[in-house]
N, C-alpha and C positions, 0 to 999 in steps of 0.2 A: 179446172175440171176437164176430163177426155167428153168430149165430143158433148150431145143435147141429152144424152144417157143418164144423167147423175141422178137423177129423181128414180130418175125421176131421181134421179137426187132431187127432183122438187128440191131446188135451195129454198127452203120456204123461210128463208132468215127475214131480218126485218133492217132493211136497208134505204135510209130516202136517197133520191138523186142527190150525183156527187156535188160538195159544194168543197170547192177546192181542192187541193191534194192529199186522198185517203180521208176526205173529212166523211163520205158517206161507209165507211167501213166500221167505223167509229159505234155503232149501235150494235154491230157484229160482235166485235171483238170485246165491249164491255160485259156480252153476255156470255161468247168464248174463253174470254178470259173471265170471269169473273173472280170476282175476290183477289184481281193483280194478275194475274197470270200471262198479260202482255206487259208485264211488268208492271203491270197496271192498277187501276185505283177501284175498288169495290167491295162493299156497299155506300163506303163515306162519301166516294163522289160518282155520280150519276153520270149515264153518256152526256157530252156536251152538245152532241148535234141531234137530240128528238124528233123524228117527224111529229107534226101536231095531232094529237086522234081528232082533233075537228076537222081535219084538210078533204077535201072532197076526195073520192073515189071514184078513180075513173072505171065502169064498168065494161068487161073483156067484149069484143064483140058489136056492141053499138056504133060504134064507126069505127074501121080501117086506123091502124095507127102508122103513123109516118116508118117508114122503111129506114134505119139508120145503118142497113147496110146497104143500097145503092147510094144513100148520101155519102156514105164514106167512099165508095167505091168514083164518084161523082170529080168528088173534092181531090180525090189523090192523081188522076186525069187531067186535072186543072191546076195541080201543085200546092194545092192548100192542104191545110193539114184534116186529114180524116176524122180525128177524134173527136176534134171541134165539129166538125161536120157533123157526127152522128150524134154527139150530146142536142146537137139543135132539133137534130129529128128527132129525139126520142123526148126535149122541151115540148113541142109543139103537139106529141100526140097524144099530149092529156092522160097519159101512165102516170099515177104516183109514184108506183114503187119500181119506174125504168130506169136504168143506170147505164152510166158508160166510165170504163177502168183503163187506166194503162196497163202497159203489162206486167211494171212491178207491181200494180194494186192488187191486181187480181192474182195472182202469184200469192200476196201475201192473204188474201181470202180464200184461196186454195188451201194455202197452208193451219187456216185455223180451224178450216172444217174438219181438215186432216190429222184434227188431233196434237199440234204442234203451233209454234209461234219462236220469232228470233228474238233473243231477247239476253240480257245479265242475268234475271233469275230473282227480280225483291215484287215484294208489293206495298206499294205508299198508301200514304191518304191525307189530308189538310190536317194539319191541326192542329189544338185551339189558336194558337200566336198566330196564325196563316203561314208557316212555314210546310216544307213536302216532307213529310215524316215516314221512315221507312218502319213496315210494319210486320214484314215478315221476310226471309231471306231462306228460297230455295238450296236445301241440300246438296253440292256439289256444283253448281250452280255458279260461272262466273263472279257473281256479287261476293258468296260465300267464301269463294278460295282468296278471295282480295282481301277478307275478312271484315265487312259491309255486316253490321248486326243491325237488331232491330231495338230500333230509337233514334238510330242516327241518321240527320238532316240532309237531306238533298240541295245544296246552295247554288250549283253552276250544273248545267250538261255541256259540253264543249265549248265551255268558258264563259258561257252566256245565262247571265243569272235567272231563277227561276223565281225570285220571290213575286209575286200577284199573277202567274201564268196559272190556268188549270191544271189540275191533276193530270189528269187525259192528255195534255197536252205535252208537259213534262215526260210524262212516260213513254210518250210516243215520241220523241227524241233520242229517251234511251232502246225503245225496241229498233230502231233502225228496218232494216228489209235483207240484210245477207251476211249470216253467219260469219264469221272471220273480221271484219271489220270493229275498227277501236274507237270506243267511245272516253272521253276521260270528264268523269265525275267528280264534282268539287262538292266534301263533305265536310260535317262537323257534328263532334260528338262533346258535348257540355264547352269546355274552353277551348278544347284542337280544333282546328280547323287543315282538312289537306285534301289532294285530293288523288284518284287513281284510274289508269287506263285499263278499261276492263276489253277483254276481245268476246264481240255477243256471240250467241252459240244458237243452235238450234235445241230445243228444252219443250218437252210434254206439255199440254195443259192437263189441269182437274177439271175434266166439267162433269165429273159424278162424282159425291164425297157419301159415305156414308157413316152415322155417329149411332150409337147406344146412348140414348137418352136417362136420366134419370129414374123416370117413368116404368122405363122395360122396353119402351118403343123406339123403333131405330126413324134415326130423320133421314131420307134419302132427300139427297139435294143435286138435281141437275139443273147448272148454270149455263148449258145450251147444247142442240144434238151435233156432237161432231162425230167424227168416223168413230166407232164400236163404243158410244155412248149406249147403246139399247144393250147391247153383251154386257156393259158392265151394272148396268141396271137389273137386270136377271141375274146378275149372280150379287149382286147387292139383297134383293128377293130371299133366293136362295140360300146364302150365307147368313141371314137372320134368324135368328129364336124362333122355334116351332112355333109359340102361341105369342109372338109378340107383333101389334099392329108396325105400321108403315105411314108414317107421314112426309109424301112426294112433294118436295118446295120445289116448284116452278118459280116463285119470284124474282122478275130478274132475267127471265130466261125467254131469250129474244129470239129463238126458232133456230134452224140449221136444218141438216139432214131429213128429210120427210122419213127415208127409210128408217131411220133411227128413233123416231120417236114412234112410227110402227112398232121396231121392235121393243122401243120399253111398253108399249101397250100389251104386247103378248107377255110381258112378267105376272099381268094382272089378269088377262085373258084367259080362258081355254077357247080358245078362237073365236071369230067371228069379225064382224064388221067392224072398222076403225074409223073409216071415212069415205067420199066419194069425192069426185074433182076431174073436172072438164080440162083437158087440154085442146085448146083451137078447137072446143066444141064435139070432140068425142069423148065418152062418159066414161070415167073408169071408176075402178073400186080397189082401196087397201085393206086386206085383212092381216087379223092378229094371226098368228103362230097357233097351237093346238096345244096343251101342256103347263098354261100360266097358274100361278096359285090364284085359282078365283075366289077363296073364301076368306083370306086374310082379311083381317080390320082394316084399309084405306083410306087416308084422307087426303085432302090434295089442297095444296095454300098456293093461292096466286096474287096477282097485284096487274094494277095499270102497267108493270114495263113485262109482263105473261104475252110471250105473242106468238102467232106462226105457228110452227109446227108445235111449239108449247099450248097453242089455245085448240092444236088438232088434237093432243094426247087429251087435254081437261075435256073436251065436248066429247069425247069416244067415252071415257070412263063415268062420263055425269050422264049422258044417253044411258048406255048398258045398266047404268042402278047401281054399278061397282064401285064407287067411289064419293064421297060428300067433300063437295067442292066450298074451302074456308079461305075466306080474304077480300078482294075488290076487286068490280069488273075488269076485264081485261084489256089488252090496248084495242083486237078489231083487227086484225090484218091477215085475211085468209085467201091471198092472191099466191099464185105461184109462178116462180121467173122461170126461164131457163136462158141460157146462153150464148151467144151468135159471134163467133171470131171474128174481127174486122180485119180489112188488108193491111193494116200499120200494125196489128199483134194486139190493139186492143180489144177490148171485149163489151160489146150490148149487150145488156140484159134485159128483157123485155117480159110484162106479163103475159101468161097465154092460157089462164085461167084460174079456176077458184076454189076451192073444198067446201065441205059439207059435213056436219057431224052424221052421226049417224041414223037418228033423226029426220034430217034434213034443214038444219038450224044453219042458214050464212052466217058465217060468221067478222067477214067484211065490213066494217064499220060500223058492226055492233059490237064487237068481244063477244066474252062470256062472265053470265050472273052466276056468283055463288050462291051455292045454296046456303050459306049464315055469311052476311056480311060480317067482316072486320079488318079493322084498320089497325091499330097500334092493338098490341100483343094478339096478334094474330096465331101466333106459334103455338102460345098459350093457350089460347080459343083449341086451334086445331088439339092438342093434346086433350083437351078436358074432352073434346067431341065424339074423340076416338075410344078414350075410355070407355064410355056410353056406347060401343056398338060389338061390345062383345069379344070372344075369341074364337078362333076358328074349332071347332069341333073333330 
């Protein structure tokens, strides 16, 4: 990210403190990528590293939080290493959701916000024998040109076998961190067994898919806000059937870009209020755009892994009256980071305040209530609901 500007990239992603190397990215990128797209595993396997939504919440403000950049600044004076330095201070100051990155991590969380990830180009998933099963294979795509189809078993990643390892985990051997680099993958499809040196590449994500339903109704599904996720949500909008509703799947979709999910606010908006949110205590406000289809039929399906700037878009549209919110409460994570270079090249990221629906609903370690609870066939739910609310005029 350039400089504390990104908010306001507000990274309002959902990140707990790192717990080993790239293990706190890990929540990031299963909603960036989802459905594989760090090569990766989703919906069959869930992030591996969850913050708990019981864990306490530390509130912005109430005491001074340790400074993990004179710790760093401290340590590197003294010949110890910074990074460790400022993970201690950012331990000690009762932040949940503070991190500290090296600077290939963050690098490579730069890169997912930005709409990209390194990667071969498949997406796996367990399955039923407990082997890594590849389930779909990206167009042009490393994996593809090796000729990697979908069925075939993932058995080794640089010779080191994968059978009882996570999904998540697997994948994140083969996404590696810098384009050009060779990974060699040992597979088996029915009796062959062999295996192939792929070189990763740099490769788009999906994190907005749009489908025609059976119905009539188009399912928009954003799997997390990366860069011009809200552009393509409006013209996901736009490009649908005069009279056919919208059903926006949040689940799954672990926060990114604050700006981005403004802007898919304003798909559904003709302006107005989105949110509000304290930085170090001066009050600000996001508004939607002027111009959104505000009459289309809306419904919006979320889940326990719905977070961040995902549960900022649900509490905008369920405030406003613009949208019937179908699914299960939400995870609760309505803090916002921003980022602080350290002198080693790493990066703090510390909270520095909190959003607000529109309302004034925290939504901090409460989430958000749907308005029809449902759990299993929730999709279905939402469809039947949307039925029921007419067509735009």
């Amino acid at each position: 990210m350039s400089g504390p500007d990104r908010l306001p990239a507000l990274a309002a992603h959902s990140m707990p403190r790192r717990i080993g190397r790239g293990a706190a990215l890990t929540l990031l990128f299963a909603g960036v990528l989802a459905a594989g797209a760090a090569t990766g595993s989703w919906p069959d396997e869930g992030p591996e590293t969850a913050a708990e939504p019981g864990r306490r919440v530390a509130a912005v403000h109430k005491r001074p939080y340790a400074d993990p950049t004179e710790a760093a600044a401290e340590a590197m004076q003294d010949g110890k290493s910074p990074t460790l330095a400022a993970e201690e201070a950012v331990s000690r100051s009762g932040d949940r959701w503070g991190s500290v990155y090296s600077q290939g991590e963050y690098k490579e969380f730069e890169q997912a916000l930005d709409g990209e990830y390194t990667g071969v180009g498949l997406w796996a998933r367990r399955a039923a024998d407990g082997d890594v099963q590849v389930t779909k294979v990206r167009s042009g795509s490393p994996a593809q040109l090796a000729g990697i189809r979908e069925g075939d078993r993932i058995a080794a990643v640089d010779g080191r076998p994968v059978t009882g390892r996570p999904v998540t985990e697997v994948l994140g051997l083969l996404r590696g961190e810098h384009a050009g680099t060779a990974v060699r993958v040992g597979l088996q499809r029915g009796t062959r067994a062999w295996s192939e040196t792929l070189r990763r590449a740099n490769l788009p994500t999906e994190s907005v898919t749009a489908t025609r339903l059976a119905s009539g109704a188009v399912l928009i599904k954003v799997s997390a806000f990366t860069k011009d996720s809200g552009v393509q949500v409006r013209r996901a909008v736009r490009e649908a059937p005069a009279r056919a509703g919208i059903v926006l799947d949040l689940r799954g979709n672990s926060g990114g870009l604050v700006t981005e999910a403004v802007g898919a606010a304003s798909a559904f908006l003709d302006g107005g209020l989105v949110a509000t949110y304290d930085v170090r205590g001066r009050q600000r406000a996001l508004h939607a755009e002027r111009g959104g289809d505000a009459t289309r039929p809306l419904v919006v399906l979320v889940d326990s892994g719905t977070m961040s700037a995902a549960e900022l878009l649900t509490g905008a549209l369920q405030d406003r009256g613009r949208a019937v919110v179908v699914g299960s409460r939400t995870f609760g994570k309505g803090s916002v980071q921003m980022p602080t270079p350290l002198p080693d090249g790493s990066v703090a990221e510390l909270t520095v305040g909190h959003y607000r629906t529109p309302s004034g609903r925290g939504v901090d370690g409460r989430g958000i209530t749907p308005d029809l609870e449902a759990e299993d066939g929730a999709r279905h739910r939402a469809e039947t609901v949307l039925s029921g609310l007419g067509t735009p005029s």
